[in-house]
N, C-alpha and C positions, 0 to 999 in steps of 0.2 A: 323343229322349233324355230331355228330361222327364217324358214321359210313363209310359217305363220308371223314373224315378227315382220320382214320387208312386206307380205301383202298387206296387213294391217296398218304400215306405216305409210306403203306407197297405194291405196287402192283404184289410183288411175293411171297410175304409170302406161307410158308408150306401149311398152316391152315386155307386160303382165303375161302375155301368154307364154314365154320362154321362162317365166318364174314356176308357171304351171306343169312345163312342159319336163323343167328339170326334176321339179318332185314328182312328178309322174315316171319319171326314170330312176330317180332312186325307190319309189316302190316297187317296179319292176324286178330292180336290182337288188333287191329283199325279199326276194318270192313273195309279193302284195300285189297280185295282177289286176284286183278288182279293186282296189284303192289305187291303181296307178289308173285304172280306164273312169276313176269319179276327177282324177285330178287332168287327163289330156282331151276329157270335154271342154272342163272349164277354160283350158288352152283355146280348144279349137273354137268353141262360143267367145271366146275374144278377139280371136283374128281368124275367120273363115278363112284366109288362104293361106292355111300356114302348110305348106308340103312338109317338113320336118315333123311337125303334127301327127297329120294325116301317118306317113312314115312307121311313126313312133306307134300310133294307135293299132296299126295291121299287128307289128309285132305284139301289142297286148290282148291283139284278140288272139294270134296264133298262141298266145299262154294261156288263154280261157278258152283254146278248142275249139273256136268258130273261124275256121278258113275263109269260108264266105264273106263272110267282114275283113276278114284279112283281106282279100284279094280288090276288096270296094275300097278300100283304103290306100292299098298301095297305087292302083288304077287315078284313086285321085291325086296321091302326089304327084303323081308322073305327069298327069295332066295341068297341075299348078308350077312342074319344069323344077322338080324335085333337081334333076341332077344339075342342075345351074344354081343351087344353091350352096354358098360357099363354106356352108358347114357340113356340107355333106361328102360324104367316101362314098363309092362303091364299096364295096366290101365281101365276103364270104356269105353275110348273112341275108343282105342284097339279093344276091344270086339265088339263096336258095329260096327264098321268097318270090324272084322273077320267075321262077322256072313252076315252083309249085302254080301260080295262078296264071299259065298260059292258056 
């Protein structure tokens, strides 16, 4: 409900794609895979180069079973210098995501 409240208030904000980007992780983080991949388009349709994005979206397709997508997504963070970005970790789940789309 917040969420609906700041886009409503702000619907041009800068920064709208990280507002998209975090409710698309907390549906994630709800087992709502497919309302997390309606809310990290809306991300990515507002800022094409968002590697955290892109990132974000591989893991949702890896929750809806299409690796493929997964692997075109994370190819494109990597490509937009994903790991230069200062919100990002390596991580465990990084890794296991590097290694599946070699």
């Amino acid at each position: 409900m917040d969420y609906d409240k700041l886009l409503n208030e702000f619907p041009n904000q800068q920064d709208l794609h990280i507002l998209y980007n975090n409710r698309a992780n907390l549906y994630r983080e709800t087992n709502r895979p497919k309302e997390a991949l309606v809310e990290i388009e809306k991300a990515l349709k507002s800022n094409r180069n968002y590697a955290i994005g892109y990132f974000n979206r591989a893991f949702i397709h890896l929750d809806l079973g299409d690796e493929s997508n997964a692997c075109k997504d994370l190819k494109k963070a990597l490509s937009l210098n994903l790991q230069k970005d200062p919100h990002f970790e390596v991580d465990e789940d990084f890794e296991k995501l590097k290694s599946l789309c070699k």
